[in-house]
matplotlib code that plots the C-alpha trace (Angstrom):
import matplotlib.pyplot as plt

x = [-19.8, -15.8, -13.2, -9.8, -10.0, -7.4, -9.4, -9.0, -9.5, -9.3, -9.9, -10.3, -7.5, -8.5, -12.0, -13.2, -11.6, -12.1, -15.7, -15.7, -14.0, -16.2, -19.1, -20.9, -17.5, -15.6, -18.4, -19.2, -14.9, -15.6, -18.3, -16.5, -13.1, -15.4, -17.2, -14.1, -11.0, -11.9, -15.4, -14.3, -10.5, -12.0, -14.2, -11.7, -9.3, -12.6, -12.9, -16.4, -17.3, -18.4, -19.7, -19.1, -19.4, -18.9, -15.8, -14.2, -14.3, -14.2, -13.8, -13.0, -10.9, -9.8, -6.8, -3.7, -2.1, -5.6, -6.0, -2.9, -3.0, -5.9, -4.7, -1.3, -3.6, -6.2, -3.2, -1.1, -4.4, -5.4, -2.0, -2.8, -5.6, -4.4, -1.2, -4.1, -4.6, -8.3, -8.6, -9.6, -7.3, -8.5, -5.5, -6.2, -4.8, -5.1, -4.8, -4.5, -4.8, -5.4, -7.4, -10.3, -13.4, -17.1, -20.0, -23.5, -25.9, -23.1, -21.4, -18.0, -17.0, -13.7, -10.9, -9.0, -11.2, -9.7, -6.0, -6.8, -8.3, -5.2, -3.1, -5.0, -4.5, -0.9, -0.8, 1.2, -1.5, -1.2, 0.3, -0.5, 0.2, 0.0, 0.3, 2.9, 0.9, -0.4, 3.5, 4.5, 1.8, 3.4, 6.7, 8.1, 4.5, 4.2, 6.4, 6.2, 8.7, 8.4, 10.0, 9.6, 8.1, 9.0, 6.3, 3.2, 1.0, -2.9, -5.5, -6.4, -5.0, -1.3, 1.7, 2.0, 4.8, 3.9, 5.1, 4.5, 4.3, 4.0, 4.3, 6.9, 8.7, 9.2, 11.4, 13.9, 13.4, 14.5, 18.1, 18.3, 18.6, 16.3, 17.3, 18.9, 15.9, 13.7, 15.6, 13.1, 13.2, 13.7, 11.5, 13.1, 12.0, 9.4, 7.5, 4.0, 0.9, -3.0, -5.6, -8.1, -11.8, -12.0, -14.3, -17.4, -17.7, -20.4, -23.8, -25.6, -25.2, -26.0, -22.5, -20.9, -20.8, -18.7, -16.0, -16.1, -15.9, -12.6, -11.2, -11.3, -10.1, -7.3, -6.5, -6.8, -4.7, -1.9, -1.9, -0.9, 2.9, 4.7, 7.2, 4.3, 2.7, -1.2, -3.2, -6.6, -9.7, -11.6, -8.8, -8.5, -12.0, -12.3, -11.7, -14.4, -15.9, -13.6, -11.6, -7.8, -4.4, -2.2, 0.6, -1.5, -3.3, 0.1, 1.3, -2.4, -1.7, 2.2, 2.7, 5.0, 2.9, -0.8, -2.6, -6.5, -8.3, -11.6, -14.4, -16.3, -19.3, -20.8, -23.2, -21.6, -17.8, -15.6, -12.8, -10.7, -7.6, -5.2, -2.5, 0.7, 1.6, 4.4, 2.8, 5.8, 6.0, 2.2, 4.2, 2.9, 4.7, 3.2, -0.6, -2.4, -6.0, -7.6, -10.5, -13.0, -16.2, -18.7, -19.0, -18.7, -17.9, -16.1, -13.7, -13.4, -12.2, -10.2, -8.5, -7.7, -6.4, -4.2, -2.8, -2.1, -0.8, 1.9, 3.1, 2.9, 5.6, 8.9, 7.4, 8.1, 11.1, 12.7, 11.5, 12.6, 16.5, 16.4, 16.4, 20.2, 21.6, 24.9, 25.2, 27.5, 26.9, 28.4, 26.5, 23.3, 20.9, 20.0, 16.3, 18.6, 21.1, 18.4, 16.7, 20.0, 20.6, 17.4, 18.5, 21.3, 19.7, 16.7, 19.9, 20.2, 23.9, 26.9, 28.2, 24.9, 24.1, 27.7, 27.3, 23.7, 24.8, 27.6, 25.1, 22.4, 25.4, 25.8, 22.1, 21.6, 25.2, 23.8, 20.2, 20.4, 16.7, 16.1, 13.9, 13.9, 17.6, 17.9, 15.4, 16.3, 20.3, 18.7, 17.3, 20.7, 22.4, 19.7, 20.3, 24.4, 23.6, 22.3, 24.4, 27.4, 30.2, 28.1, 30.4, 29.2, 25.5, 24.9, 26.8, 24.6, 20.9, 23.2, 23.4, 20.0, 18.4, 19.7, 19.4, 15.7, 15.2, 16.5, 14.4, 11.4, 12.1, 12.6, 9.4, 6.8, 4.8, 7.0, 6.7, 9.9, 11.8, 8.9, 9.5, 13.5, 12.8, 10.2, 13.1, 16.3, 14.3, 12.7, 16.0, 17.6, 15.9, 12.5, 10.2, 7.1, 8.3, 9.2, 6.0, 4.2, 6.2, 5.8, 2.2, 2.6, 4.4, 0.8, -1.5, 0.5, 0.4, -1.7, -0.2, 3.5, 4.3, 7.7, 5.9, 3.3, 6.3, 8.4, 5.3, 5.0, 8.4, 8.6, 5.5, 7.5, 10.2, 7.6, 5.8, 2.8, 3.4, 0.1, -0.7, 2.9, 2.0, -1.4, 0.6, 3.6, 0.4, -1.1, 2.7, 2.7, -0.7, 0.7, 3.9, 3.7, 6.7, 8.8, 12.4, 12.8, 10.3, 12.6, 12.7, 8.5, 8.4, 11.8, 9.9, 6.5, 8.4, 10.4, 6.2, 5.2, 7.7, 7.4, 3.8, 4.9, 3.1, 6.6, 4.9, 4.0, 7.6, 9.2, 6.8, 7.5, 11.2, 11.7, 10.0, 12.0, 15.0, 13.6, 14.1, 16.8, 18.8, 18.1, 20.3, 21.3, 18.5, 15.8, 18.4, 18.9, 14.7, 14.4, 17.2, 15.7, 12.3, 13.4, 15.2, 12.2, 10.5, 13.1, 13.2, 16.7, 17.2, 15.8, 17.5, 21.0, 20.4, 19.3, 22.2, 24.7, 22.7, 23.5, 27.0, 27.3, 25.7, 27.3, 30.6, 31.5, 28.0, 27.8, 25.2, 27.3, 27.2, 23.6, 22.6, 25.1, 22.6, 19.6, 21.8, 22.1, 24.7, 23.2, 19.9, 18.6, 16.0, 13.6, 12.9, 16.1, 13.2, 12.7, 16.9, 17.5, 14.7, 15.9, 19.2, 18.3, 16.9, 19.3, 21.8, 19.4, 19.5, 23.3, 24.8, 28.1, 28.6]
y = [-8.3, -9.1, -7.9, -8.6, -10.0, -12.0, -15.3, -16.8, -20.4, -22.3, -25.9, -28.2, -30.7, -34.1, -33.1, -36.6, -38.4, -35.9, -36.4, -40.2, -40.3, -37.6, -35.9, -33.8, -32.3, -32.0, -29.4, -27.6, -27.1, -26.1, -23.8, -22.2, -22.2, -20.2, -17.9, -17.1, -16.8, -16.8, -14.3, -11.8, -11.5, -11.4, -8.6, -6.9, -6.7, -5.3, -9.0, -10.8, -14.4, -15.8, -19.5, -21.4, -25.4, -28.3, -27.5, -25.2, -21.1, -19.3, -15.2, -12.1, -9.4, -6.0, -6.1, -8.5, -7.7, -8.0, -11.3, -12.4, -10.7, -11.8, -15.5, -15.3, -13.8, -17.2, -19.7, -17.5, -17.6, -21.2, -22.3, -20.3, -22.2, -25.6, -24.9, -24.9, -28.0, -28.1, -27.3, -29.7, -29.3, -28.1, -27.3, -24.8, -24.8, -21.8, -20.6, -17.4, -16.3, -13.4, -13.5, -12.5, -13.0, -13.1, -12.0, -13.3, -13.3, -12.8, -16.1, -15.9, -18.0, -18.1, -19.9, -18.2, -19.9, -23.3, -21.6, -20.8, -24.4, -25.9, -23.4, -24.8, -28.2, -27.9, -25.9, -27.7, -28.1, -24.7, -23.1, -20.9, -21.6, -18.1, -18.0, -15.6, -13.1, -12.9, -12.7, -10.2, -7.7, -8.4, -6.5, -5.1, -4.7, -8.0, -9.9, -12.9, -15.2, -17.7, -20.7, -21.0, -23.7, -23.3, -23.8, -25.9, -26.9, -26.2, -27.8, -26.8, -23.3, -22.3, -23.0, -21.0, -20.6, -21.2, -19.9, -21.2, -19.8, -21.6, -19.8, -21.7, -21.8, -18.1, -17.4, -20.0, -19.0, -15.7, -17.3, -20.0, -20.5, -22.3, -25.7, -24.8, -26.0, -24.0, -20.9, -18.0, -15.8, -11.9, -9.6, -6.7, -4.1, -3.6, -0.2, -0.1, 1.8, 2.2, 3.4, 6.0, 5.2, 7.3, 10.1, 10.9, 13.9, 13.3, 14.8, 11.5, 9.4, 6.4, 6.4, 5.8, 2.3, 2.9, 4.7, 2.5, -0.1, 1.3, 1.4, -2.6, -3.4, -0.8, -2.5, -5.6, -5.2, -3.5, -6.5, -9.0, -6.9, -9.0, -7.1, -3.8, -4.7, -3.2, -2.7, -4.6, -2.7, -3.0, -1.0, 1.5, 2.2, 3.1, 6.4, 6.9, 9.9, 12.1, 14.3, 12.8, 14.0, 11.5, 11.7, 10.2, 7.4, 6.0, 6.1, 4.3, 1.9, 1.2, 2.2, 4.5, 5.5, 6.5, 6.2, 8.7, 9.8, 10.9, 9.9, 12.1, 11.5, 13.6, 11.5, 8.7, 9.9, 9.4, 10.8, 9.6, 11.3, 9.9, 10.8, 9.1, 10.8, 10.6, 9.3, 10.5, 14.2, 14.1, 15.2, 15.3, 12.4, 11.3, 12.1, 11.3, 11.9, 9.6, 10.2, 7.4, 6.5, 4.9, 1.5, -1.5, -0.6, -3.3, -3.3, -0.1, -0.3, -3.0, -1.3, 1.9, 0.3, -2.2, 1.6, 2.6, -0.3, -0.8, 3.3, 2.9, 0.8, 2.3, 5.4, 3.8, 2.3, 5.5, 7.5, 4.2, 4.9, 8.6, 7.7, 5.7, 8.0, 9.0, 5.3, 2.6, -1.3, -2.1, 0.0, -1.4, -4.5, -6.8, -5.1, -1.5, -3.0, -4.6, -1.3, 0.3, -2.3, -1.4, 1.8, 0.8, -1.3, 0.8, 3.1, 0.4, 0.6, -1.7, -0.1, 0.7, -3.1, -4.1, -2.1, -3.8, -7.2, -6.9, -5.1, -8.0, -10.5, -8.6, -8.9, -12.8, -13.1, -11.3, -12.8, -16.5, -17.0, -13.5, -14.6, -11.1, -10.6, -13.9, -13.0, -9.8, -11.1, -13.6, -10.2, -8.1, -11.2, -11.2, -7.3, -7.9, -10.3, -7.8, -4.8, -6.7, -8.7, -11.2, -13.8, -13.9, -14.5, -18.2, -18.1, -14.9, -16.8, -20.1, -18.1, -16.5, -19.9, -21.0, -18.4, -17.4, -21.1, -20.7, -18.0, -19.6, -22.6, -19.9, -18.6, -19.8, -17.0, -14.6, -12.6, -11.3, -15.1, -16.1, -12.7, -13.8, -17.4, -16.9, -14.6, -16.5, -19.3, -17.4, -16.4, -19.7, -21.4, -22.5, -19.7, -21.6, -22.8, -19.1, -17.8, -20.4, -18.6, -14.9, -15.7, -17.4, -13.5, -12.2, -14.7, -13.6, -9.9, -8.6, -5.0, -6.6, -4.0, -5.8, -8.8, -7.7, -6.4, -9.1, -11.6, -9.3, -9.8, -13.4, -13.8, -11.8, -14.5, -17.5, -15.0, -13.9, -10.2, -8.9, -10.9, -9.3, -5.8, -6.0, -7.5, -4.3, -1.5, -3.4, -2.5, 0.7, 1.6, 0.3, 2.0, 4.9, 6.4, 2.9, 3.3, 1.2, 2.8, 2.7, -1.0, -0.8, 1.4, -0.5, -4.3, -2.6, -1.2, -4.8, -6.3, -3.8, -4.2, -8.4, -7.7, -5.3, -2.0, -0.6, 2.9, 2.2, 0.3, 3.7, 5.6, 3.5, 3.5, 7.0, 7.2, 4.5, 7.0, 9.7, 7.9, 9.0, 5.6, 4.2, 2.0, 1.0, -1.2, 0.9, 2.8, -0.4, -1.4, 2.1, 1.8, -2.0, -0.6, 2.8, 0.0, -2.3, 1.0, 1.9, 5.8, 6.2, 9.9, 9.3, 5.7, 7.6, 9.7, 7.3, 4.3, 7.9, 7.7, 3.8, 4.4, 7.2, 5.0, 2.0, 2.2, -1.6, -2.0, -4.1, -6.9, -9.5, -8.0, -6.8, -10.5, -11.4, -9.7, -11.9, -14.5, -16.1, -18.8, -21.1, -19.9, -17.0, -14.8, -14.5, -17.0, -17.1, -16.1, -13.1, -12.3, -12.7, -10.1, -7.7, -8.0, -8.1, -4.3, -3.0, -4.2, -2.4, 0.5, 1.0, -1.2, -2.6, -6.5]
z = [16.6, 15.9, 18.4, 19.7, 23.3, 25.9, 26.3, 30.0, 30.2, 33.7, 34.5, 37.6, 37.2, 37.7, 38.1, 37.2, 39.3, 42.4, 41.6, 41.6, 45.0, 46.7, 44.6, 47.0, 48.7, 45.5, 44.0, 47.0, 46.9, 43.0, 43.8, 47.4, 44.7, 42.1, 44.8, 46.4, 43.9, 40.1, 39.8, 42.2, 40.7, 37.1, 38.2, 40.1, 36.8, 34.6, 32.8, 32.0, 33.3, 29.7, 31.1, 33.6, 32.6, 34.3, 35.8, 33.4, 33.6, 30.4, 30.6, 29.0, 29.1, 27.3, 28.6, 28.2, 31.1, 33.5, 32.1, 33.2, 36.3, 36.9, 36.5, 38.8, 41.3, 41.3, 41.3, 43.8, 46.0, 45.3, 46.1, 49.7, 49.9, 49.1, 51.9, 54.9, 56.9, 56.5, 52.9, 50.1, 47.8, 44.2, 41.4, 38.3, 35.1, 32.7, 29.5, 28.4, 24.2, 22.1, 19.6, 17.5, 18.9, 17.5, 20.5, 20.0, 22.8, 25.5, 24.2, 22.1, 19.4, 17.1, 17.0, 20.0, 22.5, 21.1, 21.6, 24.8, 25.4, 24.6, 25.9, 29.4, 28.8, 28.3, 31.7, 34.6, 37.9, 39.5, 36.6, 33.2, 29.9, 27.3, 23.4, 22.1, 21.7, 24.8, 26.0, 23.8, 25.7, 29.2, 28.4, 31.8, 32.9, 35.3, 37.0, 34.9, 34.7, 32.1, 30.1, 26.7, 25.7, 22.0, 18.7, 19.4, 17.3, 18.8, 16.9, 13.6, 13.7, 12.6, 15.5, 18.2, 20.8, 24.2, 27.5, 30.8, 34.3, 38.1, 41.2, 43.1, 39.9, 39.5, 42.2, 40.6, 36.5, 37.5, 38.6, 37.1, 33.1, 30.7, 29.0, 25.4, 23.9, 26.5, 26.2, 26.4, 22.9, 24.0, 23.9, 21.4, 22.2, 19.7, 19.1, 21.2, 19.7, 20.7, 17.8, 19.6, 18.0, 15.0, 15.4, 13.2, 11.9, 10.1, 10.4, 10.5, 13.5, 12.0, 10.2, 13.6, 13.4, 10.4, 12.2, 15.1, 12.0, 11.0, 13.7, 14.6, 11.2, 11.4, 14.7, 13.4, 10.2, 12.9, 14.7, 12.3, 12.0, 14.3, 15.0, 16.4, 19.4, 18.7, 22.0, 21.7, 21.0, 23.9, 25.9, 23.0, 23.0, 26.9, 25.4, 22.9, 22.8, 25.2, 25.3, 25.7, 26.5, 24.2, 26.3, 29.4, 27.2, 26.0, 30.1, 30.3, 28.3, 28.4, 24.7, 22.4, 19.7, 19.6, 16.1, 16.3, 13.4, 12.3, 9.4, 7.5, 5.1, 2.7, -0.1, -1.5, -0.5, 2.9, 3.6, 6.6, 8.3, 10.3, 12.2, 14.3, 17.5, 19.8, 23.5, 25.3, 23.8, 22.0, 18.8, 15.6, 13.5, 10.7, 9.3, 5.9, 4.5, 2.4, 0.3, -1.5, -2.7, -0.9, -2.7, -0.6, 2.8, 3.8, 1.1, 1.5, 5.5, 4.8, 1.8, 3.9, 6.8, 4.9, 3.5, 6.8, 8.1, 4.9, 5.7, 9.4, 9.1, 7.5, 9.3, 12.7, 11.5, 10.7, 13.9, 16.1, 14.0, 14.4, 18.4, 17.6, 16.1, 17.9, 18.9, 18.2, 17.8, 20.9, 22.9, 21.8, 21.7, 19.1, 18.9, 18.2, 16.2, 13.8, 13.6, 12.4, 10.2, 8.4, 8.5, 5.8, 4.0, 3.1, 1.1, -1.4, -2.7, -1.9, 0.7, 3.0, 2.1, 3.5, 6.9, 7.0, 6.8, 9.7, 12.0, 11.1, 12.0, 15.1, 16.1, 15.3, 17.4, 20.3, 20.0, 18.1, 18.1, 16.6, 13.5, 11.7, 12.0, 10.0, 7.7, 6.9, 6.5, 4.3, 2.4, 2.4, 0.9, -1.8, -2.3, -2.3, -5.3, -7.1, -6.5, -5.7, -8.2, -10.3, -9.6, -5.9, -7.0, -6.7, -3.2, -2.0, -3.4, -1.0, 1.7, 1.3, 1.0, 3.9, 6.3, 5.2, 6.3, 9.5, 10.7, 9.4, 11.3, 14.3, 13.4, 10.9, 10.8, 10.4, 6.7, 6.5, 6.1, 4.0, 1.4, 2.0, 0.9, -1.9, -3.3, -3.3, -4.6, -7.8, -8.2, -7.8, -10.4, -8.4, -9.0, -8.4, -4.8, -4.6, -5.7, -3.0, -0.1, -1.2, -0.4, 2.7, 3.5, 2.3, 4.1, 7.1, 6.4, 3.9, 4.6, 3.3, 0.5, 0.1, 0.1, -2.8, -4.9, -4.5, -5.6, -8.4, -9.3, -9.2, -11.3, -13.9, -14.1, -14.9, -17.9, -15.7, -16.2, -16.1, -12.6, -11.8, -12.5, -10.5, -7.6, -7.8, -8.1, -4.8, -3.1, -4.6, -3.0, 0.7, 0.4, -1.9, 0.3, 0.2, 0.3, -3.2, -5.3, -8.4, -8.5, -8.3, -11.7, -12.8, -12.9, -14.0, -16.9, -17.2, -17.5, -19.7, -22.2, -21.4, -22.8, -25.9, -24.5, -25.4, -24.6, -21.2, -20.6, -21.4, -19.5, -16.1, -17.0, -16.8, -13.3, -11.9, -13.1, -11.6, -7.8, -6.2, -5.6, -9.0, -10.6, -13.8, -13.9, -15.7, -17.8, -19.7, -19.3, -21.3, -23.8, -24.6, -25.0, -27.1, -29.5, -29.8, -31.0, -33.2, -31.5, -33.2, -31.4, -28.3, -28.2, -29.0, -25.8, -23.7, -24.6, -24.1, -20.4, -19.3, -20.0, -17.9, -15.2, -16.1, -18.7, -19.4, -20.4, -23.6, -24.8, -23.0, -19.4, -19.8, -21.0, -17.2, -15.2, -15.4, -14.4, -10.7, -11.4, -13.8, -13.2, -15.5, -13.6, -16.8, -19.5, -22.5, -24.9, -22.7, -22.9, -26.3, -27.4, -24.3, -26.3, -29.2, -28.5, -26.9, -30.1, -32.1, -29.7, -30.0, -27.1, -28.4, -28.1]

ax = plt.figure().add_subplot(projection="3d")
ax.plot(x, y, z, "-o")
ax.set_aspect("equal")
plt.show()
């Protein structure tokens, strides 16, 4: 069985050599330290001894924030210990990680016990080292001061940032400020949520491991947004089957949001409904049903949640903006201002995209090491290139570049500077260095709707349109609310048309036009594709149409557009027939 759980690692330091100089009194200090200290304060904070070997202490817990309770209380009490005359003095190190686990036979396995191995060795004697996501849990919950140790890399898995904790140090990192280099990153505020266990409605009991199912791979899927902070399962599913007041869960568990549900079977179909509440007010935000058939059940789960996951987002993002509204910049933190600056740039015209990129300005100013600021900057710069002058492009994809770059060097696994990067360089002139980063955004969150449109895009530009098309339909099933829908339709048009199913080009045309904040952009994908089809009426109309929208619009500027600097966006084969069609269509020269 998989599930999330904070790993606790502790370790005798110096057992070895304690051992060589007395071997009898060193484990009867191990065993009294054990007795004592580590089993009863596990127990006390609902964890689970998982071994005990040689020295070293590996548990369990539910909870982030028992884990790590749990651990300041051993080190605060060893160091109690170790302060009396008569006691041999024993010193701890711990590591604390989050992570997927797999249980067999009471044992766990996974990569998140060799995190929170690491995470142990790297501890000072009497101290605790915890991954970031571990950190990101602790919030306002604990008193737990802690100096950033920056990224690290921990055996095979990806880099991790490290934090790390001693007792007679936390008095003094309270006052006292970091290093520049160990300057701890803030926490921003981001939105909290818990997922309920989905409840089966179905007649057959059998189908609850299903549900239960779900519900660990919607959890799971949550978890990988960065920037959402997803309560593990084992503390969502102390509620399984009762009866709960949503507004006393969320105070339970220190969150904003609560995500519950329920699955029903009937045959060889499921349907699953699923709904985002408020936990302060219990309110009613958000709630979808989804309904399938019953063909591989994994896929399935995984395809459902990833759905949830990719609408979840701009859902919160909009409720979390609705909360500033009647606030100004300078009464608000970088976390706030960043939300508000999504606010604007999800309009998509030149003037929202200004206001965005002074408000992201504001947050990297206020918070330096702020990696989604950068990386969505990065993004406005991108979106200014397009909507703004076209002599500005090659400086915005400059500017893109290099911000994008600093936020992944802030953070590496963050999507949002990968998405930036991959698309200033497609448009730059390195498509394939952009298409190897758009999927970095994906390996880090499959749920990435910008991410799966923006791939879809770029494999447009290198002539892959059928690959891109697949990859825009993916971001169009995660998002099917997102904010920039026309430009979804507007490039699956564009690959249509780059394949000759001219029909289908018009067709996805005219619902990118039917968007509210369309542009230009699939005014002249329709009059190109009209002209290749030689539809003289309906060609007439629609060229009558672009110059409403755009009035300078001639085969020269439209042939401009694809251009980033030197650096055209499709291949010059691809131009001269777009051209060439709209010429044919009735664009002047």
């Amino acid at each position: 069985m998989r599930r999330l759980a904070a790993i606790m690692d502790a370790d005798v330091v110096g057992y070895s050599l304690l051992m060589g100089r007395d071997e009898a009194g060193t484990f009867q200090a191990l065993k009294a330290c054990r007795n004592a200290f580590i089993v009863p304060a596990v127990a006390a904070r609902g964890g689970r001894i998982v071994k005990q070997t040689g020295d070293g202490t590996l548990a369990e817990f539910a909870s982030v924030i028992d884990a790590v309770a749990c651990a300041i209380a051993i080190q605060r009490t060893m160091q109690e210990h170790n302060d009396s005359a008569e006691a041999q003095r024993l010193e701890l190190r711990i590591g604390i990680h989050l992570g997927d686990v797999v249980v067999e036979d009471g044992d766990i396995h996974g990569d998140g016990m060799a995190v929170a191995a690491r995470l142990q060795e790297m501890a000072p004697p009497g101290g605790i080292c915890v991954s970031q996501q571990v950190y990101d849990q602790i919030g306002t919950k604990l008193d737990f001061p802690a100096v950033d140790l920056g990224s690290r890399t921990l055996g095979d898995v990806a880099p991790v940032r490290v934090w790390q904790w001693q007792p007679h140090e936390a008095a003094e990192s309270l006052t006292q400020p970091a290093p520049p280099h160990q300057r701890p990153v803030p926490d921003h505020k981001r939105p909290s949520i818990a997922v309920l266990p989905f409840a089966n409605l179905s007649s057959a009991e059998e189908q609850e491991h299903f549900s239960d199912g779900f519900t660990e791979e919607l959890i799971a899927t949550l978890a990988r947004c960065r920037w959402l902070r997803v309560v593990a399962r084992n503390s969502s599913f102390t509620y399984k089957g009762t009866a709960v007041d949503v507004r006393k869960v969320a105070e339970d568990l220190g969150v904003k949001y609560v995500i519950e549900g329920s699955v029903r079977r009937s045959g060889n179909r499921i349907r699953i409904t699923a709904q985002l509440l408020s936990g302060g007010t219990g309110m009613l935000l958000w709630a979808e049903r989804y309904e399938r058939t019953l063909d591989d059940i994994f896929v399935l789960q995984d395809e459902i949640a990833g759905q949830i996951t990719g609408t979840i987002g701009p859902e919160l993002g909009m409720i979390e903006f609705a909360a500033l509204r009647g606030h100004t910049a300078a009464d608000m933190d970088a976390w706030n201002i960043y939300l508000k600056g999504l606010w604007h740039l999800y309009k998509f015209n030149l003037d929202d995209l200004k206001v965005a990129k002074e408000l992201f300005e504001r947050a990297t100013s206020l918070e330096p090491s702020f990696a989604q600021a950068h990386a969505r900057l990065a993004y406005v710069h991108i979106q200014l290139g397009w909507y703004g002058p076209l002599e500005e492009r090659a400086e915005r994809i400059a500017d893109a570049t290099a911000l994008a770059e600093r936020a992944i060097a802030l953070d590496s696994r963050e999507p949002a500077a990968h998405l930036a990067l991959g698309r200033a360089l497609a448009l730059g002139g390195q498509p394939e260095r952009g298409i190897d980063h758009l999927r970095n955004a994906l390996r880090l969150d499959a749920s990435f709707a910008q991410g799966h449109f923006a791939l879809g895009q770029a494999l447009c530009y290198v002539d892959r349109p059928e690959e891109g098309i697949a990859a825009i339909n993916e971001a169009f099933r995660l998002s099917p609310r997102d904010p920039h829908l026309w430009t979804f339709h507007n490039m699956v048009a564009i690959a249509h048309y780059q394949s000759g199913r001219l029909t289908e080009a018009i067709e996805s045309a005219r619902a990118s036009l039917r968007q509210e904040n369309a542009t230009f952009w699939p005014a002249m994908v329709l009059v190109a594709a009209l002209g290749a089809e030689e539809r003289t009426d309906e060609a007439r109309a629609a060229v009558a149409a672009l110059l409403e929208r755009r009035p300078d619009m001639t085969t020269k500027t439209a042939r401009a557009e694809f251009y980033f600097g030197s650096h055209a966006a499709m291949s010059e084969d691809f131009i001269d027939r777009f051209v060439n069609d709209l010429r044919r269509a009735g664009i002047p020269e």
